[in-house]
N, C-alpha and C positions, 0 to 999 in steps of 0.2 A: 284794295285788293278784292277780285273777284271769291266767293266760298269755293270750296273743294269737294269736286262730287264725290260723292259713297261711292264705297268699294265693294264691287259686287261678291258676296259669300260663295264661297268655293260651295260642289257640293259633287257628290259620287254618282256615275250615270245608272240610274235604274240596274242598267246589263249588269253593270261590277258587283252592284249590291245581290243580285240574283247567283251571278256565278261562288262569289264567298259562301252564300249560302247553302248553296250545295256542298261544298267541301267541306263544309260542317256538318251537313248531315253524313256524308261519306266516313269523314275522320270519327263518327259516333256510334255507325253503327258498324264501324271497324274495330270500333274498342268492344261495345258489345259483343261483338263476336268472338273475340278476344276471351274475353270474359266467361263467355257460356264453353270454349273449348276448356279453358283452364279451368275455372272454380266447379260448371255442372257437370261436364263431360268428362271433367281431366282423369276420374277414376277406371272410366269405360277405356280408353283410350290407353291408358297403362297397362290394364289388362290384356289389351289387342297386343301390345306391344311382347307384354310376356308369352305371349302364344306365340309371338314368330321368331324363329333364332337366324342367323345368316352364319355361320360358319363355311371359311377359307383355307383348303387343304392344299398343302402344296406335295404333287405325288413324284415318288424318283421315278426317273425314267429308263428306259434298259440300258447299259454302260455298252461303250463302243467293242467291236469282236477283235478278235485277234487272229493274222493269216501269216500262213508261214510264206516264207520267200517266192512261191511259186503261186499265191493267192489262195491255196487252199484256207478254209474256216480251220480253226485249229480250236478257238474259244467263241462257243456263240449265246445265246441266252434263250434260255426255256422260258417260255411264257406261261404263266400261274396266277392266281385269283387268290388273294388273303385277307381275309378278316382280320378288321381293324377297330380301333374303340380313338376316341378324339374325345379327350377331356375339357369340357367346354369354360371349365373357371377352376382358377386353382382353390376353390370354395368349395368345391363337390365334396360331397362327404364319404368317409370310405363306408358307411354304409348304403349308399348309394349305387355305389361301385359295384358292393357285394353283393346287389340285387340283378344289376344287370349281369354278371359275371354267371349267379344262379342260373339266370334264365339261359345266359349261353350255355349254357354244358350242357343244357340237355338237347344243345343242336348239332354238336361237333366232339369228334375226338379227340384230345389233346394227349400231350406226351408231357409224364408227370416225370420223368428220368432227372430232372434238373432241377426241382423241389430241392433247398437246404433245411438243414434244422433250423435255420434261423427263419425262414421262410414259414415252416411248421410250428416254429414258438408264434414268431407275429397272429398267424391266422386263428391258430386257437385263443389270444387274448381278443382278436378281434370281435369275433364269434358267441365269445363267452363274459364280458363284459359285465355282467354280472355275478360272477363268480371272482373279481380279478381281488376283491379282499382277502377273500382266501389263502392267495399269496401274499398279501404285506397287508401287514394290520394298519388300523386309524394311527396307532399311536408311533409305528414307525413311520408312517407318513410325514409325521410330524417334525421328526429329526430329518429326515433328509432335504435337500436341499432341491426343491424343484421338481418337474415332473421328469427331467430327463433320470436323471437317477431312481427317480419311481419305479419308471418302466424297465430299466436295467435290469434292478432289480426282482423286477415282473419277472423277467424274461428267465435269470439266474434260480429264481424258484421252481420253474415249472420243472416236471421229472418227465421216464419213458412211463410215465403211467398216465398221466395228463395228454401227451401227445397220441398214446393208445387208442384215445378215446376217439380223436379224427377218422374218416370213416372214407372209403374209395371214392365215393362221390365228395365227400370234402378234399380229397388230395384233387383232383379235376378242378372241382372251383378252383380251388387254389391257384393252378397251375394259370387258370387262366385271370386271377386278379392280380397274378404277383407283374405278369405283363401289362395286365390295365393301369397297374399304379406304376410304373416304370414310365409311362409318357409321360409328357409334357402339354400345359393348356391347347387348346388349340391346333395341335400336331398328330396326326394319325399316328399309333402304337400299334405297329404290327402284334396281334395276340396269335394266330396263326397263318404259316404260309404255305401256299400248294393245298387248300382248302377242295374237296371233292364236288363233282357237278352236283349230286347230290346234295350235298351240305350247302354248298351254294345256292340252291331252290326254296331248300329250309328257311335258310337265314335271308332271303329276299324276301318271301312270305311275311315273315316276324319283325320286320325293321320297323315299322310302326310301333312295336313295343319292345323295342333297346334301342333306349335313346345313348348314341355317341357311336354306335356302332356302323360299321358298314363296308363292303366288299369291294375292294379297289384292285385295278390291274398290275400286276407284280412279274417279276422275272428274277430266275438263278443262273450262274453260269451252268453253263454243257458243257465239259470236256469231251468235243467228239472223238476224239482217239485214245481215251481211257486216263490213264495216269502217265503215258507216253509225255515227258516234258510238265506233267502235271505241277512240282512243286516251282520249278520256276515262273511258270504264268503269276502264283500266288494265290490270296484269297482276301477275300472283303468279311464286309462284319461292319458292328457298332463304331462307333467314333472311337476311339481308346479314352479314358479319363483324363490324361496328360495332357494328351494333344485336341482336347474339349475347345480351348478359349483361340487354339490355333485355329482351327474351321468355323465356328461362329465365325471370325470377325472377317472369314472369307464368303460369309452368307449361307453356311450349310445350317440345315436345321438339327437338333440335337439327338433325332431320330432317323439321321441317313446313313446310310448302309454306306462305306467307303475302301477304300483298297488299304487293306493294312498290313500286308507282307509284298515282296519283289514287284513284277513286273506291274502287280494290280497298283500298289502304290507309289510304286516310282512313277507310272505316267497316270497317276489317279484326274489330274487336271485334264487331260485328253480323253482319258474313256468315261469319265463322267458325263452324263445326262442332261440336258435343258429341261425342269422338272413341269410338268404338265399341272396348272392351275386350276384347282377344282370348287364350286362355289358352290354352296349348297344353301337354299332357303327352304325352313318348314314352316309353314303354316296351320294353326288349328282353327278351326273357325267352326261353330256348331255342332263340335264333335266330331266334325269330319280333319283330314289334314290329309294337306295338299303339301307337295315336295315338288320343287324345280329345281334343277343341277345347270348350271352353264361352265363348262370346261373350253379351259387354253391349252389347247395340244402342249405336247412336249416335242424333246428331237434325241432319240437315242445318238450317246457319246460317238465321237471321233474312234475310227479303227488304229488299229496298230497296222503295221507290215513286218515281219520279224524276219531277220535275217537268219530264221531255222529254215531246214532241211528236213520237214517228218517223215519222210520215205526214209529217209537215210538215220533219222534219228530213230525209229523203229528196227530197224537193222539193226543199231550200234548195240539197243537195251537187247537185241536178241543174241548177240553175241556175246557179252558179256555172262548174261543171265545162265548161256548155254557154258561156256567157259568156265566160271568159277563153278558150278552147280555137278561136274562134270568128275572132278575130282575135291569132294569139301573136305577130305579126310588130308588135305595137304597145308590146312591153316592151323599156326600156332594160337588164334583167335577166330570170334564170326569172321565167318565168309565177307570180304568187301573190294572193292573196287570203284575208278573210278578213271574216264575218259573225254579227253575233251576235244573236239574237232575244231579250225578256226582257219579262214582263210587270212595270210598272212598280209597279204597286198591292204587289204580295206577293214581286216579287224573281225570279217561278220563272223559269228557264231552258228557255225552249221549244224552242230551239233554236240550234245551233253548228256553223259553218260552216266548212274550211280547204282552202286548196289553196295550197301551196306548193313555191317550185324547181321545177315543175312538175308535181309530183303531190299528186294530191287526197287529202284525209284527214286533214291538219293541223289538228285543231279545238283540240287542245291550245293553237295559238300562238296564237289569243285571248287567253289567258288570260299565257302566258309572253315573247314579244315582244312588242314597243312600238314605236312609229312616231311620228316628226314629223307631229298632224291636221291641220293648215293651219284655217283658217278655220271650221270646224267646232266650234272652244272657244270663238269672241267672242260666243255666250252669257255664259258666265261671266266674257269680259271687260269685257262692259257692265255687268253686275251688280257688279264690283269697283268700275268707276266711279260706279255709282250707291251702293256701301257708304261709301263714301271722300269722296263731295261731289265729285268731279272732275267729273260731268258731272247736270244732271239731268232728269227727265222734260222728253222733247219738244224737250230742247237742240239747235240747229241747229250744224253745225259745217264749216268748210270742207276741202270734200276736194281736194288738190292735193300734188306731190312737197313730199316734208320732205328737207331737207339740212342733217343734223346734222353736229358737226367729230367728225373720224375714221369715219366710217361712209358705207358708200356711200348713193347716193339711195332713199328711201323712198317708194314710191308706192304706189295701186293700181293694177290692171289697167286701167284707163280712170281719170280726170280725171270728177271727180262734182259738181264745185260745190259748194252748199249741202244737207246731207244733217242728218236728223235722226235719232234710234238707233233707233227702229223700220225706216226707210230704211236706215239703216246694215248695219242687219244682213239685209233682203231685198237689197239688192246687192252685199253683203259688201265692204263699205267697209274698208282698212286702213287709211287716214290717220284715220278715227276712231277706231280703237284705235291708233292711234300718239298719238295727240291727250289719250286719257285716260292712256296711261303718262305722258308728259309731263307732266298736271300732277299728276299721283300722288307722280312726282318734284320740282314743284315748279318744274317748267321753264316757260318762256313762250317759245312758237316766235317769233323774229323782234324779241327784246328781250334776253332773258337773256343773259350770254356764255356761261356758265358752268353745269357740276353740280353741286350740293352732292351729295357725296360720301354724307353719311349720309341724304339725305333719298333718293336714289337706293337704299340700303340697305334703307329700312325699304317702301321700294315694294315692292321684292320680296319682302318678308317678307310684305307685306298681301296683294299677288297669291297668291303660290302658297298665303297658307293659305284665301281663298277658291276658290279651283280644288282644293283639297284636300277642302271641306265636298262637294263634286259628285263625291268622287271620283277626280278629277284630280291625279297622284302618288302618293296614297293608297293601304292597303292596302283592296282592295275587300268584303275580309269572306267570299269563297266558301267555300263546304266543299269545299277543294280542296288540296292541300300543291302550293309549289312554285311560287306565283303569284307573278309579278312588279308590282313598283311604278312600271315607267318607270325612267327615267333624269332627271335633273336636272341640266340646264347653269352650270357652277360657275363661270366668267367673269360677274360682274355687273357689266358695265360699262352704261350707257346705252343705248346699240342693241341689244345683247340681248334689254333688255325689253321693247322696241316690237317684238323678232319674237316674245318669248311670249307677248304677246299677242294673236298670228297665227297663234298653233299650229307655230311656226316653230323653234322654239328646244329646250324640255322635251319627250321621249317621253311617248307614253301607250298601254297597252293598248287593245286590240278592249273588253274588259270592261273597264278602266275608261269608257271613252266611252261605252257604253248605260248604263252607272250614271248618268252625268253627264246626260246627257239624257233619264234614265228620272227624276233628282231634278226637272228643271225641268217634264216631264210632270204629277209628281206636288205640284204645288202647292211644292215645294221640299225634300220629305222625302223624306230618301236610305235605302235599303231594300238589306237585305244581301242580294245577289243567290246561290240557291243551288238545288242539282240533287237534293236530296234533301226527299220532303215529308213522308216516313212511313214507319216500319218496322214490320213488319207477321212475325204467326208465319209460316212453314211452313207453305204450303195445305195440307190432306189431299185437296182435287181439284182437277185444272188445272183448272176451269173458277169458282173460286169462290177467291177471294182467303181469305189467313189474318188472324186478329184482329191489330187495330191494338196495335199494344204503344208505340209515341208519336209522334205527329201535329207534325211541327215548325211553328211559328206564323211570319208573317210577322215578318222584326224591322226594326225603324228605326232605323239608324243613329243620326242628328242629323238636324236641323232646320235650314236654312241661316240664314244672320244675315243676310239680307234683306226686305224686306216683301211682304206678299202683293202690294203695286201695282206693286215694282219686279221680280217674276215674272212679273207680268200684261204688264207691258212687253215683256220680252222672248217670253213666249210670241207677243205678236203679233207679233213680229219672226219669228217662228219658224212662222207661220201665215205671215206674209206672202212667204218664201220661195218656198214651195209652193205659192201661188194669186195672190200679188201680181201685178201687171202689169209687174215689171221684177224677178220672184224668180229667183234663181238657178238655180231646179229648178222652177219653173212649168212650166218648155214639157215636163214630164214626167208633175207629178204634176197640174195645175191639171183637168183633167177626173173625177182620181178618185173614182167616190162615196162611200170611206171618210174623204174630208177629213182627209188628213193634214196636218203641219205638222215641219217638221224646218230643219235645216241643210249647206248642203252646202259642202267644204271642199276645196283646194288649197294642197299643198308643196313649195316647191320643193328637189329632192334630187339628190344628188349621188353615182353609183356608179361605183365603181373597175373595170376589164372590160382583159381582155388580159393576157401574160404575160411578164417580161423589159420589154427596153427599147419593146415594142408595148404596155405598160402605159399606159392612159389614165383618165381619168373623162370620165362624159359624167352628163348634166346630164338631170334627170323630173322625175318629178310624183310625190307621193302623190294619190290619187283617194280623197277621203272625203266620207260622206254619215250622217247621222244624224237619228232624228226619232223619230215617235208617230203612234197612229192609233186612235179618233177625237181629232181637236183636240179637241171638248169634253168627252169621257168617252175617256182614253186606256184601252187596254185592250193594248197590245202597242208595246214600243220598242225603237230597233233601230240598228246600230252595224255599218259597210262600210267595210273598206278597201281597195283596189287598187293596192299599193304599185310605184314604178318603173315605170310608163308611161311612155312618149314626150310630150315638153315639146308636141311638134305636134299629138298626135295629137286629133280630135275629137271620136274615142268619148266614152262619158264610163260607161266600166264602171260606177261605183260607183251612179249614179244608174238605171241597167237593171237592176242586180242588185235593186234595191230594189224598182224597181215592179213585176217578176215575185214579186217575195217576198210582197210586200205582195198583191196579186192573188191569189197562192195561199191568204195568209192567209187573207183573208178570203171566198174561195170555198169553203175548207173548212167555214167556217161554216152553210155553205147545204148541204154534203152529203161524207159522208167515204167511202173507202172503206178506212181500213185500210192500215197499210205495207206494203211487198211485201217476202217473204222472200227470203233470198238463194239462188239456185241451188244453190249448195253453202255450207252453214252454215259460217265457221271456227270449227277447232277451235285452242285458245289451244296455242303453242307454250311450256311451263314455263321460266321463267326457269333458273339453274344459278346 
């Protein structure tokens, strides 16, 4: 066998061994470098760090306006400048606080009105920290359990001699650290708002020396036509405590201003703001320090479109205001009132009226008080009779006193004879609605002895759930939080039911009662009455509305469980009030040219007045009146009450309020001029 050549030794080409070696130098004096940032420079470098802070404000943006039906601004927003404080760690010490808090007061005026004593105890333990033994010795220290009970304690010690000691300039500090310490890390704390140009120059000048602080662009509503409709637009303010963990986990921050009564809060999602993002970098460096801001615009909220009328609702408050104010020596109680306008086709709310206790502006209690209407529901108690077989078309019945056992005497206000339910209801007959509860119940006046018990039961069941289809009890459907249902009288004995079917017995709202009579308006279809028609973008010019983003449709309730002919009945009953020869409200409205057709109502009421043993009751009226206009094409219905009158008196408010209302109506018709603004705009006072 031939030997076996050697095997040549592998070996690496110069280039490879050259290029490794570079990467080793690389990878070395990567680590050094490393090394010289961490271990020699790392302290320098910490230090630059604590010199620079980067804080992230997220600011609210102005909340969408509000226009009445015809696009007029009704709610707009004032623009204002508010100093603000941003707590940078929840570490800060509140003597820290209390340094910068010093330095502001003596830049701005604040308002100390709203200082508590507990406010006043805090700040002088904070203050006086070395005095705080004084109040609780070492050795009761020792027994108590913790510091929380320390301070309690602190606090329980201090007298009006200790807090004496606080000085006008410490109620100021005060005022403005009890707001510093109310924010949260991170989060601008409004300390005040509507801050002067002035004050504004101040505090730009000094912002190098108060650190957290700083001036951000702010807004309040404007009511530009005064308190005209004011309580139902609503009001904003703080987050409520309740409803804290409900907005968190919608992305609010724990310091934004939100809508926390009616209209503000019912569409708080729509008129809320896209909030404008504000980034702020400080830098110190040499002792010099440099500030850059980069901000993300915001987009003020969505508008409303409100299905108000402020021409007309200006009118209504002036009628009113003029009306009750005109004769006050005719209330058994404050002076109040209240009226409500509603187109019956679509629901809208044209207008709302309040004066209550004596002062005007109450349009809310439409909506949230309820009243005894008197005779003003025996629409819907004829209709019960006509559901139920108790009485039927064109039934004649006799009107004269009913004397049932245990109930006092039942009468009307005059002795009527022979009356039939269109007559019934133009002279507002109560023995014919005492006449259909009875045999509702089963009774036979002048034969029976006795009630059945359940047949008495299931009467009231049958009444109120047709007074319920009109509304009557009912939740009325507004877009509104906080509406009330009435009250419902829980004694079902016999005579009860012969006064609810007088309006005598069960409450009912101002807005239930235009519903109810805005359903028999409408052929019998009840329509959910409401104050918003359209939400609409952010105009880019006041003179030119923003795109409709969704147009709310009229809605229908339900349909009442009666027939068109037993509507038709009572609408003539309800025609015949108004122009009859013996209507109740003829000698008012019978010359009108808009041919209306309504009902008008009386309750008899009972208020408590005096104090001690000069406590008495005396004995009114509710004054109520309700209808539509045209009788045969309604276009507008409407709902008055004037509660607590004099039993004597002969005015008859409720029926004057209406035909000034009505007269304004429809003279607008013919020619407008536009609401009048108010002398001086209010600006909305912010909740807390």
């Amino acid at each position: 066998m031939g030997k076996n050549k050697p095997r040549k030794k592998g070996h690496v080409p110069a280039r490879l061994n050259m290029l490794f070696f570079a990467v080793f130098i690389l990878f070395s004096a990567l680590i050094l470098r490393l090394g010289m940032v961490q271990i020699v420079q790392g302290e320098d470098f910490e230090r630059v760090l604590d010199r620079t802070s980067n804080t992230t404000a997220r600011i609210d943006a102005p909340r969408g306006l509000m226009l009445d039906r015809y696009g007029t601004p009704v709610v707009e927003n004032q623009l204002e400048l508010s100093v603000t404080y941003t707590n940078p760690s929840r570490q800060t010490s509140s003597e820290a606080i209390l340094e910068v808090a010093r330095d502001l007061e003596k830049l701005i005026e604040v308002d100390t009105s709203r200082i508590t004593e507990r406010d006043r105890k805090d700040f002088w333990l904070l203050i006086n920290s070395d005095r705080r033994f004084e109040l609780v010795t070492k050795e009761e220290r020792a027994e108590l359990e913790g510091p929380t009970e320390e301070y309690q304690l602190e606090l329980d010690r201090l007298t009006e001699e200790h807090l004496a000691e606080l000085t006008a300039e410490d109620e100021r500090v005060m005022a403005i650290f009890r707001e510093m310490s109310r924010g949260y890390a991170n989060t601008p704390q409004r300390i005040k708002r509507g801050i002067t140009e002035e004050e504004a120059n101040i505090i730009s000048e000094n912002l190098d020396q108060l650190p957290g602080v700083d001036i951000l662009r702010d807004s309040r509503r404007n009511y530009v036509f005064g308190e005209a409709f004011r309580t139902i637009f609503g009001s904003t303010g703080s987050i409520p405590r309740e409803k804290l963990d409900y907005y968190l986990s919608r992305g609010y921050d724990r310091s934004d201003i939100v809508g926390t009564s009616y209209l503000e809060l019912e569409y708080e999602d729509v008129l809320r703001g896209q909030k404008a993002v504000v980034e702020s970098i400080t830098t110190s460096t040499g002792g010099e320090i440099e500030r850059s801001v980069n901000e993300k615009p915001g987009q003020r909220g969505n508008d409303l479109v409100l299905t108000l009328d402020m021409e007309m609702q200006q009118k209504l408050d002036d009628i009113i205001s003029q009306e009750i104010n005109s004769k006050g020596g005719s209330f058994i109680s404050q002076r109040t009132a209240y009226a409500v306008m509603m187109d019956p086709k679509t629901g809208d709310i044209l207008a709302m009226s309040g004066y209550s206790n004596g002062e005007p502006n109450d349009q809310i209690g439409n909506v949230t008080k309820a009243f005894e209407m008197g005779s003003s529901v025996k629409g819907a108690s004829v209709l019960a009779g006509y559901q139920t077989g108790a009485i039927s078309h064109g039934q004649t019945l006799y009107d004269r006193p009913i004397d049932l056992p245990g109930t006092p005497l039942k009468r009307s206000y005059v002795n009527m004879g022979y009356v039939n339910d269109i007559k019934a209801l133009e002279r507002s007959s109560n023995v014919y609605m005492f006449e259909i509860a009875m045999r509702m119940m089963g009774y036979n006046y002048g034969s029976s002895r006795s009630f059945d018990t359940q047949r008495v039961a299931e009467a009231y069941d049958e009444t109120r759930y047709i007074f319920s289809q009109f509304g009557l009890g009912a939740d009325t459907g507004i877009d509104l939080p906080g509406s009330s249902r009435g009250l419902t009288g829980q004694n079902r004995n016999p005579g009860n039911l012969l006064d609810l079917m007088i309006g005598q017995y069960d409450t009912y709202t101002p807005l239930q009662l235009v519903q109810y009579v805005a359903t028999i308006a409408n052929d019998g279809y009840r329509v959910k009455p409401r104050l918003v028609s359209e939400i609409r973008e952010p105009s880019l010019s006041p003179d030119e509305p923003g795109a409709i983003l969704h147009k709310f449709e009229p809605q229908i309730l339900n349909r009442v469980d009666v027939s068109d002919a037993d509507l038709n009945r009572v609408q003539q009953g309800f025609y015949a009030v108004m122009n009859g020869s013996q209507g109740t409200g003829a000698g008012m409205f019978r010359s009108a040219s808009y041919n209306p057709a309504g009902k008008t109502g009386t309750a008899q009421v009972s208020v408590r007045v005096g104090e001690g043993q000069n406590r008495r009751s005396i004995s009114g009226n509710n004054q109520v009146l309700v209808g539509y206009a045209p009788y045969d094409n309604p276009e507008v219905a409407f709902a008055i009450i004037v509660p607590y009158t004099v039993r004597d008196n002969s005015a008859n408010f409720a029926q004057s309020i209406g035909k000034k209302m009505l007269d304004e109506y429809f003279d607008l018709k013919e020619e407008r001029n536009g609401p009048t603004k108010a002398d001086v705009p209010i600006l909305e006072e912010v909740e807390d």
